[in-house]
mmCIF file as gemmi writes it, N, C-alpha and C atoms, coordinates in Angstrom:
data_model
loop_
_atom_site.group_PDB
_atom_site.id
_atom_site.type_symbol
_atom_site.label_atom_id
_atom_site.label_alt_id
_atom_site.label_comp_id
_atom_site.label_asym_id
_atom_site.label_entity_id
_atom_site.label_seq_id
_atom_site.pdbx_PDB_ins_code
_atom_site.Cartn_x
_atom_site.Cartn_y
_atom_site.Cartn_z
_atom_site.occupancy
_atom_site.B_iso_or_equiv
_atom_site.pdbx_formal_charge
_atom_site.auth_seq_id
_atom_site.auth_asym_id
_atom_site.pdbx_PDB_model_num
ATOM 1 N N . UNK Axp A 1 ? -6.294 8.795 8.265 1 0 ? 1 A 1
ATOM 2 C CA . UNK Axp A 1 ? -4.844 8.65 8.256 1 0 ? 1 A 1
ATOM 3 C C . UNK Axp A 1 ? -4.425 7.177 8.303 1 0 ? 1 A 1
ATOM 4 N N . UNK Axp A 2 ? -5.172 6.113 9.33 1 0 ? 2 A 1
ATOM 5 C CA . UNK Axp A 2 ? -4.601 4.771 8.756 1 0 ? 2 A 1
ATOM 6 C C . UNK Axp A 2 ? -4.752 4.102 7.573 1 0 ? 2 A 1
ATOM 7 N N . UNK Axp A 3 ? -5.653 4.872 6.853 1 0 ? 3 A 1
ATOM 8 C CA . UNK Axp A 3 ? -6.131 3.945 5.776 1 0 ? 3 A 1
ATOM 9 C C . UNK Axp A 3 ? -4.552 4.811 4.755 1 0 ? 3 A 1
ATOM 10 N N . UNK Axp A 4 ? -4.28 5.864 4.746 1 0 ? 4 A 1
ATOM 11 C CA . UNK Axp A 4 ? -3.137 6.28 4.006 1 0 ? 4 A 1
ATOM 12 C C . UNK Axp A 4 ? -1.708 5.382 4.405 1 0 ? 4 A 1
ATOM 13 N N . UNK Axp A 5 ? -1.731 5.159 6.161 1 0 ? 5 A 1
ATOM 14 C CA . UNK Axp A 5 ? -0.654 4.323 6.531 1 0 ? 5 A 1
ATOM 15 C C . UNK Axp A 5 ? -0.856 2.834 6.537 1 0 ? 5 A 1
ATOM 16 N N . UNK Axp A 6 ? -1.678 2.687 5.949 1 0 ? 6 A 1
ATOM 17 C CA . UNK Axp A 6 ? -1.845 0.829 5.197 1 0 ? 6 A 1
ATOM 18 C C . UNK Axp A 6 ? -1.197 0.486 3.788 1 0 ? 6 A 1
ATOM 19 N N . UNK Axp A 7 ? -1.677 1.691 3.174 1 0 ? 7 A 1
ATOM 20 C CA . UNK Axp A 7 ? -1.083 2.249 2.077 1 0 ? 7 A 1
ATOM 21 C C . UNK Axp A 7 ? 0.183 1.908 1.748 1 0 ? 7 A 1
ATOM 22 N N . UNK Axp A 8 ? 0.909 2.902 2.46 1 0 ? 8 A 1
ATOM 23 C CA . UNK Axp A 8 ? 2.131 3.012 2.716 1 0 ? 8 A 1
ATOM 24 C C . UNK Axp A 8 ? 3.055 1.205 2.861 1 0 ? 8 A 1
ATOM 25 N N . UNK Axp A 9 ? 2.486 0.936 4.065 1 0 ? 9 A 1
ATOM 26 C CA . UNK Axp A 9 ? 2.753 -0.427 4.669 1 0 ? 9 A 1
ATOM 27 C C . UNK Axp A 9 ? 2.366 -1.443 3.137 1 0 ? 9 A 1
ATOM 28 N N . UNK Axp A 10 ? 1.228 -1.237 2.506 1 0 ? 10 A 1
ATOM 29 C CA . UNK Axp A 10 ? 1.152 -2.402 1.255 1 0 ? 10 A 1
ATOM 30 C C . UNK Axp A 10 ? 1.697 -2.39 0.588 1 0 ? 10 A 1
ATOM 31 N N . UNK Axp A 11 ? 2.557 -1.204 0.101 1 0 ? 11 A 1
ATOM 32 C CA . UNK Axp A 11 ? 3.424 -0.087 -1.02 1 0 ? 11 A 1
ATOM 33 C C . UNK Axp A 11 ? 4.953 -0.716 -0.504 1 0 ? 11 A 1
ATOM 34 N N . UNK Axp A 12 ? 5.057 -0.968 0.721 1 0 ? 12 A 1
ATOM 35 C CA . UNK Axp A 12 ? 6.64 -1.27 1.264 1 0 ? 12 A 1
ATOM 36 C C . UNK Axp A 12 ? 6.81 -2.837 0.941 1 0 ? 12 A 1
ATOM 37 N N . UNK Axp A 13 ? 5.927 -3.254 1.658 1 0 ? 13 A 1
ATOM 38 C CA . UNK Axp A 13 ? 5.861 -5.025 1.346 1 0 ? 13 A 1
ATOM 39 C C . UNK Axp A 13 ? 5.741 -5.173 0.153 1 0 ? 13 A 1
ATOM 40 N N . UNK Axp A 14 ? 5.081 -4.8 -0.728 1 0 ? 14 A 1
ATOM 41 C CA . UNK Axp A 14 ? 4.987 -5.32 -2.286 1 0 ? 14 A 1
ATOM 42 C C . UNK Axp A 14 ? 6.441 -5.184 -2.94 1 0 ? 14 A 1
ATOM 43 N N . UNK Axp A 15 ? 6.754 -3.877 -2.443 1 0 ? 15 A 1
ATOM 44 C CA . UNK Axp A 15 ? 8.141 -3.485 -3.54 1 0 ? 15 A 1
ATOM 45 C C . UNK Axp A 15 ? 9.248 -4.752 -2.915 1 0 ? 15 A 1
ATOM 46 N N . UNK Axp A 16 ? 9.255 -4.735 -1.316 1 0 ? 16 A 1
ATOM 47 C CA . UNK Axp A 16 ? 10.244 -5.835 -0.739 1 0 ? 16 A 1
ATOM 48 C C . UNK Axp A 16 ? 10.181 -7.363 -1.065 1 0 ? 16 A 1
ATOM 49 N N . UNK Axp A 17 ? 8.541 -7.79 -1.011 1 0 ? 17 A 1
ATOM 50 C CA . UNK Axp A 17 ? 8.725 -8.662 -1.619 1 0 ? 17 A 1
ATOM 51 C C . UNK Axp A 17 ? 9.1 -9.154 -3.075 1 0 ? 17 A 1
ATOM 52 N N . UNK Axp A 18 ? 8.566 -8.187 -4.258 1 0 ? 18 A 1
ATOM 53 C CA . UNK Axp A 18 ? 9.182 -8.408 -5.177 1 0 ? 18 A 1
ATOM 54 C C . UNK Axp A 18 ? 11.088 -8.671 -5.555 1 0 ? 18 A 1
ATOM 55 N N . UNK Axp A 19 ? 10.959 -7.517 -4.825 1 0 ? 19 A 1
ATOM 56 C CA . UNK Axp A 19 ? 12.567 -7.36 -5.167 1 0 ? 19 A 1
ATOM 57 C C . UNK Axp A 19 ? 13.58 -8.856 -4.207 1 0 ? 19 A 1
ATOM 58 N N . UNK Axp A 20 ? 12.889 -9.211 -3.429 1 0 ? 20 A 1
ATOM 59 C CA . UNK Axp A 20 ? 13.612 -10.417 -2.896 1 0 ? 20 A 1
ATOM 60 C C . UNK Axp A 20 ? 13.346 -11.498 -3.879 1 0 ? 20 A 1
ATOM 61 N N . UNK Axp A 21 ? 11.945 -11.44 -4.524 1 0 ? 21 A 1
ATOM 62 C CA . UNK Axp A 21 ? 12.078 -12.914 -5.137 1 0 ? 21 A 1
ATOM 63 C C . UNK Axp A 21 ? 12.826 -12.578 -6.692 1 0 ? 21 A 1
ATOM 64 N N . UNK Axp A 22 ? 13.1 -10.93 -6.952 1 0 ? 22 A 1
ATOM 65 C CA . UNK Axp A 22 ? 13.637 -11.198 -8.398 1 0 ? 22 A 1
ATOM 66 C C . UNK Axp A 22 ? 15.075 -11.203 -8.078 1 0 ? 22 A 1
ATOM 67 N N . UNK Axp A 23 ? 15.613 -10.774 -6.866 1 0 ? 23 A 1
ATOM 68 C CA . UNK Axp A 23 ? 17.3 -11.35 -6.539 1 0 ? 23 A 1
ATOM 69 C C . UNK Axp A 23 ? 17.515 -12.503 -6.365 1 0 ? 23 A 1
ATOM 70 N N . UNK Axp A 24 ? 16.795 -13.517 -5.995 1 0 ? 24 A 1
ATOM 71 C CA . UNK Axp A 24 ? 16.713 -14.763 -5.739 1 0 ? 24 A 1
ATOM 72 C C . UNK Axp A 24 ? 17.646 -15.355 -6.477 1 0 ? 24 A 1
ATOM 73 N N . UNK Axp A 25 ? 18.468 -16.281 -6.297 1 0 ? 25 A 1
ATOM 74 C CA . UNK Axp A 25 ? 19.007 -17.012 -7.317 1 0 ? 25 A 1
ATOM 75 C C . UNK Axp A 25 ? 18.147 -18.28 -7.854 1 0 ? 25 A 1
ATOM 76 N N . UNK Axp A 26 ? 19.048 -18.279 -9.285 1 0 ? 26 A 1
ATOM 77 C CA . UNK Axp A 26 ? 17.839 -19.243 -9.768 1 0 ? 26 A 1
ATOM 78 C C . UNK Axp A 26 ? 17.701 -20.685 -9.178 1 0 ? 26 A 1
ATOM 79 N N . UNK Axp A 27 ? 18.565 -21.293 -8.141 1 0 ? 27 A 1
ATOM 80 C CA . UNK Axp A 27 ? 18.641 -22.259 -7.274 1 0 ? 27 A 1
ATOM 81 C C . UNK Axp A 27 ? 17.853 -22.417 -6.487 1 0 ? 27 A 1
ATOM 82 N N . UNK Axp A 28 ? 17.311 -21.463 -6.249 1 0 ? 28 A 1
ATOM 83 C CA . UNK Axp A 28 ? 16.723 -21.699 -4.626 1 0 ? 28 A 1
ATOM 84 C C . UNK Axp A 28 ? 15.083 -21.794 -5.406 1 0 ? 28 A 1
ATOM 85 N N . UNK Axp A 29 ? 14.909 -23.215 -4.752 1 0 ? 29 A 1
ATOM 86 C CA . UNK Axp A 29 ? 12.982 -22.964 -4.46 1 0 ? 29 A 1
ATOM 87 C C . UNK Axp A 29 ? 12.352 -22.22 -4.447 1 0 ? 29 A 1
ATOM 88 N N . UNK Axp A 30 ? 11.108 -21.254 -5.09 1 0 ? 30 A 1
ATOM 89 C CA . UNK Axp A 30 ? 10.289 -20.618 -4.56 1 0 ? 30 A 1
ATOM 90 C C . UNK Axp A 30 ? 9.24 -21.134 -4.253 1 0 ? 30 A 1
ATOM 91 N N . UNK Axp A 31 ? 8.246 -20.567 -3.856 1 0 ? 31 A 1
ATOM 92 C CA . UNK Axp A 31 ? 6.861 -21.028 -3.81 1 0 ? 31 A 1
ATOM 93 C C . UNK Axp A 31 ? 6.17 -20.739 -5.068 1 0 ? 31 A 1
ATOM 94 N N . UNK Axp A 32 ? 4.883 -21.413 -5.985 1 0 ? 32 A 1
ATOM 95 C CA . UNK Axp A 32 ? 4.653 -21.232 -7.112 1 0 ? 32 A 1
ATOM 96 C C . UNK Axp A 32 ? 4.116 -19.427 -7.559 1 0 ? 32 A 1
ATOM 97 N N . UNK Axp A 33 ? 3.417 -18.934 -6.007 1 0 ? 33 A 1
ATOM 98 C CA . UNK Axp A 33 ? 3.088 -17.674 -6.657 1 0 ? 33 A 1
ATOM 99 C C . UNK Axp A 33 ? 4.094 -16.229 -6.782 1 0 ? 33 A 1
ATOM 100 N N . UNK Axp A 34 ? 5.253 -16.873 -6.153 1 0 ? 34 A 1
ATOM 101 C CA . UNK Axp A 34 ? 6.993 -16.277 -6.884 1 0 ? 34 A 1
ATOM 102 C C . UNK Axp A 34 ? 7.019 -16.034 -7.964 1 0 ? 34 A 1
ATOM 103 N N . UNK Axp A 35 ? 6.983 -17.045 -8.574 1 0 ? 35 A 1
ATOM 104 C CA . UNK Axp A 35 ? 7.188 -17.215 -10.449 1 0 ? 35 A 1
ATOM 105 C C . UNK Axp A 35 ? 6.172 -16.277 -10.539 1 0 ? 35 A 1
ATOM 106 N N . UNK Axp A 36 ? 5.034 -16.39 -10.254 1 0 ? 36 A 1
ATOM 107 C CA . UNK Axp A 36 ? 4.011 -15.714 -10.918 1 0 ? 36 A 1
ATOM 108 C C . UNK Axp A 36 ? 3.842 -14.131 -10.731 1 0 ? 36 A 1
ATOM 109 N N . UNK Axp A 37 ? 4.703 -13.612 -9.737 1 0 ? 37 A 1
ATOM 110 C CA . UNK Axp A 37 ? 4.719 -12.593 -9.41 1 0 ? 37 A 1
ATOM 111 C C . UNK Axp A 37 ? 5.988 -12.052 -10.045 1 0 ? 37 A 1
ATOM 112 N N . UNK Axp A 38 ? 7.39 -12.69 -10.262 1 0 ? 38 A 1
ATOM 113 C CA . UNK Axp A 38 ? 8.401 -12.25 -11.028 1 0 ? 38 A 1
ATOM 114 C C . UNK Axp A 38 ? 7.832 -12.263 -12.514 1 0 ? 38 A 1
ATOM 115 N N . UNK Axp A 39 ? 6.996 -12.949 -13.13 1 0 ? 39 A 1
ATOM 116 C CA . UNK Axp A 39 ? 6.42 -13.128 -14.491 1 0 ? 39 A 1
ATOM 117 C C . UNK Axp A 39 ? 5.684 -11.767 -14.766 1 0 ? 39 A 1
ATOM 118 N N . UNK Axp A 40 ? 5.279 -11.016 -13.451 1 0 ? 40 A 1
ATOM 119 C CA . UNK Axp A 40 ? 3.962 -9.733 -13.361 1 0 ? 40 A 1
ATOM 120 C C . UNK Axp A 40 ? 4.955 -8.774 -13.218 1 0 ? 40 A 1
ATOM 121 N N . UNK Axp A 41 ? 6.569 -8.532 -12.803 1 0 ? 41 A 1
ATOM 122 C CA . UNK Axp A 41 ? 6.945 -7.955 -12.172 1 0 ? 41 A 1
ATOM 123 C C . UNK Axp A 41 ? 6.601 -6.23 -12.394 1 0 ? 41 A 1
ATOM 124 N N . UNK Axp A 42 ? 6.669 -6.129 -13.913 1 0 ? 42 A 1
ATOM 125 C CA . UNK Axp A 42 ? 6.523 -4.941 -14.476 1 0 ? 42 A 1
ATOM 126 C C . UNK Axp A 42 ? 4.773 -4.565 -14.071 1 0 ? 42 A 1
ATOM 127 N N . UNK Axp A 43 ? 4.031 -5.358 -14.236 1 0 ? 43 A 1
ATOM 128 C CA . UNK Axp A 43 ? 2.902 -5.006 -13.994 1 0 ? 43 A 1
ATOM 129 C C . UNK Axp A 43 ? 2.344 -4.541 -12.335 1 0 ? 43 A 1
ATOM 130 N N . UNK Axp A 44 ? 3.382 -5.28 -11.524 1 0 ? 44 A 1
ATOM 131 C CA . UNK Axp A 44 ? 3.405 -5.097 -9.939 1 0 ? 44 A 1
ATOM 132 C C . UNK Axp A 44 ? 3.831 -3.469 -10.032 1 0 ? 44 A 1
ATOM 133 N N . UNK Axp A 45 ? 5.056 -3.223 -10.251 1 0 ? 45 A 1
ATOM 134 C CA . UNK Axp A 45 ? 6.03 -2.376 -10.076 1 0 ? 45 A 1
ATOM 135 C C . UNK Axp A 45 ? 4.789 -0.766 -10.78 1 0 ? 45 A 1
ATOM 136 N N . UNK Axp A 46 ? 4.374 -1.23 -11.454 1 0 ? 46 A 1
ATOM 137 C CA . UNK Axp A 46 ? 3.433 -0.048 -12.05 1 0 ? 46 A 1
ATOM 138 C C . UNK Axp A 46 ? 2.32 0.106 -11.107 1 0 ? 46 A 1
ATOM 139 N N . UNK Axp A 47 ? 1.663 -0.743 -10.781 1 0 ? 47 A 1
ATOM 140 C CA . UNK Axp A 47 ? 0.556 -0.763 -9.611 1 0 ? 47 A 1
ATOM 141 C C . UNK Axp A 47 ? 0.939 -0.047 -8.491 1 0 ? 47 A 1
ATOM 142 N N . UNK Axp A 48 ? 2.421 -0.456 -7.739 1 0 ? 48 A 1
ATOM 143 C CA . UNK Axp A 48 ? 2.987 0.235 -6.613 1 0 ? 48 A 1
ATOM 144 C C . UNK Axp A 48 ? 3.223 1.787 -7.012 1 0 ? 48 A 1
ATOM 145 N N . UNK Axp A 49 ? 3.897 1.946 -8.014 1 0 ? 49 A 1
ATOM 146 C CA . UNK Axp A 49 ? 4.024 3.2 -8.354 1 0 ? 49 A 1
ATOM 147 C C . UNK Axp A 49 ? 2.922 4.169 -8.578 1 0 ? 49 A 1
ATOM 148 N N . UNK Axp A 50 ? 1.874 3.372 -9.616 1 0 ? 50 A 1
ATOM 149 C CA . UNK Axp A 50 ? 0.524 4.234 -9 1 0 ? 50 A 1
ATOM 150 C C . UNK Axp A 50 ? -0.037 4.774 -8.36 1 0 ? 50 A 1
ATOM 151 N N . UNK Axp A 51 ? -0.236 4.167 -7.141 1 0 ? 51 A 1
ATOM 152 C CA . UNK Axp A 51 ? -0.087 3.852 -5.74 1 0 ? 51 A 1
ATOM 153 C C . UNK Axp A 51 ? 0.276 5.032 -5.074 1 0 ? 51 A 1
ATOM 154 N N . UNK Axp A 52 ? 2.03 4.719 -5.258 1 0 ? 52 A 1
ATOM 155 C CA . UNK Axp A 52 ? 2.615 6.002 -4.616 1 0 ? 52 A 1
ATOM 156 C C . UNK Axp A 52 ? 2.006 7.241 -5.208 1 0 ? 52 A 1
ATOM 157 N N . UNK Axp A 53 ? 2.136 7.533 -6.268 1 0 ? 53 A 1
ATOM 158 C CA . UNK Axp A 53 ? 1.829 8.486 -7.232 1 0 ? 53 A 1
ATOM 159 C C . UNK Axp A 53 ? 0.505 9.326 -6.282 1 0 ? 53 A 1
ATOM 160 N N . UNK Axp A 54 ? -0.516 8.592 -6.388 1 0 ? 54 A 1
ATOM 161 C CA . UNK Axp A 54 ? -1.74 9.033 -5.996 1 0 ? 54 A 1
ATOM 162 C C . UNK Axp A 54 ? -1.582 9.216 -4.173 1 0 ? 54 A 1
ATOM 163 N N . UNK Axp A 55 ? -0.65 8.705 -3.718 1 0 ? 55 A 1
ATOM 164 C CA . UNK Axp A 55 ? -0.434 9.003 -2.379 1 0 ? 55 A 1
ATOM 165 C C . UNK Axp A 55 ? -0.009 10.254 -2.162 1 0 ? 55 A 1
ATOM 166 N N . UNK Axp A 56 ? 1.577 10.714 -2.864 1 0 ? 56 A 1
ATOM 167 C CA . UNK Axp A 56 ? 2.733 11.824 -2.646 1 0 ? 56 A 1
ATOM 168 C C . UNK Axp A 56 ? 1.359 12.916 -3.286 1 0 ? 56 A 1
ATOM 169 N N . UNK Axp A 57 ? 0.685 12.791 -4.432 1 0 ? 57 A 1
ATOM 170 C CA . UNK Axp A 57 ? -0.297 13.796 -5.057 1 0 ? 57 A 1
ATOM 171 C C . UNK Axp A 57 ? -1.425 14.298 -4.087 1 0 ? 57 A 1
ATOM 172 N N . UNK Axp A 58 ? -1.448 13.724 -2.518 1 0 ? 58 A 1
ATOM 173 C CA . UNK Axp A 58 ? -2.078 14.014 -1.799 1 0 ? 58 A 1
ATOM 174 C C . UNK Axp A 58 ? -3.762 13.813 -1.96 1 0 ? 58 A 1
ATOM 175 N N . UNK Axp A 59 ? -4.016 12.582 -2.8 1 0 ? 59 A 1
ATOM 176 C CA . UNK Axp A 59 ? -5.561 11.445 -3.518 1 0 ? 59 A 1
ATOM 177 C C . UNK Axp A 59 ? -6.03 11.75 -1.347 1 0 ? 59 A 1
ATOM 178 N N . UNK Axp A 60 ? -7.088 11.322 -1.695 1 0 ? 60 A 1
ATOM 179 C CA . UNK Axp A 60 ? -8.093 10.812 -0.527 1 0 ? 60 A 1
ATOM 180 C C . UNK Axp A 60 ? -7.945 9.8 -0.38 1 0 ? 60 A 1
ATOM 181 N N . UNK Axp A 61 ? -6.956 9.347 0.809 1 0 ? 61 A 1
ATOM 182 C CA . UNK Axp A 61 ? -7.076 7.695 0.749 1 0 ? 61 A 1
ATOM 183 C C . UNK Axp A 61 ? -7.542 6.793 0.465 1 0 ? 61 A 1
ATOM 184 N N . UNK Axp A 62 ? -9.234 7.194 0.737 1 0 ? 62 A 1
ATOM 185 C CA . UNK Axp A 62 ? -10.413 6.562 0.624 1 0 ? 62 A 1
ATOM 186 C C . UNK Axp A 62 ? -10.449 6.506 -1.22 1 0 ? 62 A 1
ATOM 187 N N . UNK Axp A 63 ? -10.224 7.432 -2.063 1 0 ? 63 A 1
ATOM 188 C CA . UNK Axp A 63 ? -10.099 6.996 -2.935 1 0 ? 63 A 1
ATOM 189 C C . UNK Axp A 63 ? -8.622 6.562 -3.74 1 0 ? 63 A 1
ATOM 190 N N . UNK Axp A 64 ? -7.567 6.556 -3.342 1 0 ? 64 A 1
ATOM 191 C CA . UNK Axp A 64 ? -6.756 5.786 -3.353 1 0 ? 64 A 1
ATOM 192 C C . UNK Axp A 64 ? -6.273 4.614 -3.729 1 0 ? 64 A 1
ATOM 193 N N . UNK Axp A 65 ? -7.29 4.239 -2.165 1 0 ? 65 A 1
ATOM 194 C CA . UNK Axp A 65 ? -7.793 2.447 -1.868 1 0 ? 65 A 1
ATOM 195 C C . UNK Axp A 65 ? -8.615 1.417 -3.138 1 0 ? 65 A 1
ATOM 196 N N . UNK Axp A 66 ? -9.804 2.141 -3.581 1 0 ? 66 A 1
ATOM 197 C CA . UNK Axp A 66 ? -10.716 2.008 -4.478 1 0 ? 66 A 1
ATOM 198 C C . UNK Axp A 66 ? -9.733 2.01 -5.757 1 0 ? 66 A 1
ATOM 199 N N . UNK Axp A 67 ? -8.439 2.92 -5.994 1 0 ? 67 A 1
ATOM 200 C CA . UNK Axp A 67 ? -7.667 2.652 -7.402 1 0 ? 67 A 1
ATOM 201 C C . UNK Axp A 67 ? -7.007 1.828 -6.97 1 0 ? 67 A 1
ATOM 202 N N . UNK Axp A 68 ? -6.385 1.349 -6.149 1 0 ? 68 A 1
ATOM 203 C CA . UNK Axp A 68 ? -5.887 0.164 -6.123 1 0 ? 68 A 1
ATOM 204 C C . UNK Axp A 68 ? -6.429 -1.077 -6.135 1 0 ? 68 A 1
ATOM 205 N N . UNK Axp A 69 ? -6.938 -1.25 -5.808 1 0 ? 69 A 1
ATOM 206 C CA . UNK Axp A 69 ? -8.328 -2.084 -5.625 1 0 ? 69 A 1
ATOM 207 C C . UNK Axp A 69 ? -8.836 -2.393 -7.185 1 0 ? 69 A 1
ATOM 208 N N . UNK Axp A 70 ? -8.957 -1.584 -7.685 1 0 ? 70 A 1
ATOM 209 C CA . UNK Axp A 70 ? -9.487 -1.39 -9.26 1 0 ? 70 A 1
ATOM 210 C C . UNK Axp A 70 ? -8.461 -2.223 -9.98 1 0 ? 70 A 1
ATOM 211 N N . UNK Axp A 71 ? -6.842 -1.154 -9.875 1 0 ? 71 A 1
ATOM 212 C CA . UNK Axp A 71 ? -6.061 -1.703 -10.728 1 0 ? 71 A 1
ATOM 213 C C . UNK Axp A 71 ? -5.544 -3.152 -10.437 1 0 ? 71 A 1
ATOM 214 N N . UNK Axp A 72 ? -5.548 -3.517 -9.292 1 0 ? 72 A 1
ATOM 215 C CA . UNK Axp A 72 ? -5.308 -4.791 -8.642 1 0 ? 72 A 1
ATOM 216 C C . UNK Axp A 72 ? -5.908 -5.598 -9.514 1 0 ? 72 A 1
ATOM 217 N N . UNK Axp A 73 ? -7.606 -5.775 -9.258 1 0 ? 73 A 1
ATOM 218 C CA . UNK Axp A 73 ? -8.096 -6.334 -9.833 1 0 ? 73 A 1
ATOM 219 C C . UNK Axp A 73 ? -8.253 -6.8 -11.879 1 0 ? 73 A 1
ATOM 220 N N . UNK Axp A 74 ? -7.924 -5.68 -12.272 1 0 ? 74 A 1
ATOM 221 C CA . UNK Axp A 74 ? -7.77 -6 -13.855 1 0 ? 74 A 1
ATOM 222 C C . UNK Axp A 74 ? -6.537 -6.185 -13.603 1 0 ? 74 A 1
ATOM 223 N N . UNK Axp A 75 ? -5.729 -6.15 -13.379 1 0 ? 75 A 1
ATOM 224 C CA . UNK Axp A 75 ? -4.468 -6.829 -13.357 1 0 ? 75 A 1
ATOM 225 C C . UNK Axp A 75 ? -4.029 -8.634 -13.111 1 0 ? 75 A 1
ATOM 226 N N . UNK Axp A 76 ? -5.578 -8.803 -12.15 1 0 ? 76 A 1
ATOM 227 C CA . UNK Axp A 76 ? -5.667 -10.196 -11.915 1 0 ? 76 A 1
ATOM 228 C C . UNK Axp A 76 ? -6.635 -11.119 -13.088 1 0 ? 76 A 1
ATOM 229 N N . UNK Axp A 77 ? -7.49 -9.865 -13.568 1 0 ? 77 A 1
ATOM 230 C CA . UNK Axp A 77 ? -7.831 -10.695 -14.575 1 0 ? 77 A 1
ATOM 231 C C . UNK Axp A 77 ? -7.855 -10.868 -16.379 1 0 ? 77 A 1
């Protein structure tokens, strides 16, 4: 069950942080991996949703973790 409520918790922060840096106005400073994450946004936003997807579908956390993990990773490279 914590590994589902980490989940959850990585699934909340990702969507919050995105969505703060794409309201951002274009004035304000970010830090460089902002840009780089508003540049991914669509690709973030699909990962989280995955995510959820395989969560609400009642996945094995344990494998879950491992698709995220997966998609994370080709996503980074």
């Amino acid at each position: 069950m914590w590994l589902h409520q980490l989940l959850v918790l990585w699934l909340m922060d990702t969507v919050n942080v995105l969505s703060t840096y794409l309201s951002a106005p274009a004035s304000l400073p970010l830090p460089p991996q902002a840009a780089r994450l508003v540049q991914r946004a669509v690709e973030v936003s699909n990962l989280a949703e995955s995510v959820s997807a395989d969560l609400v579908t009642g996945a094995e956390p344990h494998q879950a973790w491992e698709r995220m993990i997966d998609r994370a990773a080709a996503m980074a490279s």
